[in-house]
C-alpha positions as CSV (number, residue, x, y, z in Angstrom):
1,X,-26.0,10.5,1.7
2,X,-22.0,9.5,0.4
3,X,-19.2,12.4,1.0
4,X,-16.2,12.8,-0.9
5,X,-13.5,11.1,0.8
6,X,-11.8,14.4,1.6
7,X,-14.9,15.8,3.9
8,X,-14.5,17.0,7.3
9,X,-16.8,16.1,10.2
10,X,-16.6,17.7,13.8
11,X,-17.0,16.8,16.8
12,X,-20.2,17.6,18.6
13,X,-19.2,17.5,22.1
14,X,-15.3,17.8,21.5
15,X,-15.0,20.1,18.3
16,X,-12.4,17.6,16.6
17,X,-12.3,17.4,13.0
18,X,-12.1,13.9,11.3
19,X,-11.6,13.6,7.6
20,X,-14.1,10.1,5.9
21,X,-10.4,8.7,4.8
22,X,-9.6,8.9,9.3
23,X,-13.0,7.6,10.2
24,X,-12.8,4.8,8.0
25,X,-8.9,4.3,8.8
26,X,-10.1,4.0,12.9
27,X,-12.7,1.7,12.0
28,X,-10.7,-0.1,9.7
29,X,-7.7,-0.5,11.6
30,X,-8.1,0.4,15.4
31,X,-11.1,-1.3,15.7
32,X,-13.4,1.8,16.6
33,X,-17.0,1.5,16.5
34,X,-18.1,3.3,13.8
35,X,-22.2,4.1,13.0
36,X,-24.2,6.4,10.0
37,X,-26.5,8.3,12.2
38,X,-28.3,11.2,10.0
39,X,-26.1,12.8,8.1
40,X,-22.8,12.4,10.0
41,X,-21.2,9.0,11.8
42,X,-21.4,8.3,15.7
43,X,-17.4,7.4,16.1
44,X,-16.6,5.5,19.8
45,X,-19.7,7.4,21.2
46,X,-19.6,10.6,19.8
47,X,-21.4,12.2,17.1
48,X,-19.8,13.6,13.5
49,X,-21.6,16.2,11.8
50,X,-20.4,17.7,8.3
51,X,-19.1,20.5,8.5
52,X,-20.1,23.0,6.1
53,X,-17.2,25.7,5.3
């Protein structure tokens, strides 16, 4: 599934919200490991779920 580039995602464990554009960015240019799992993103070991609002 593709998001707008504006959509949030949050945290599982930490409850931090990441726009697409700052997932990307991270991956992009600090190197963090970035995966699709489902229908969020697995950044540096922790799991992004849409969030729905």
């Amino acid at each position: 599934m593709t998001y707008p580039i504006d959509t949030v995602f949050k945290g599982v464990e930490s409850g931090r919200r990441l726009s697409k554009r700052q997932i990307g960015y991270g991956a992009w240019k600090e190197g963090l490991p970035v995966e699709r799992v489902g229908d969020g993103f697995l950044v540096d070991g922790e799991r992004y779920e849409p969030v729905s609002e």
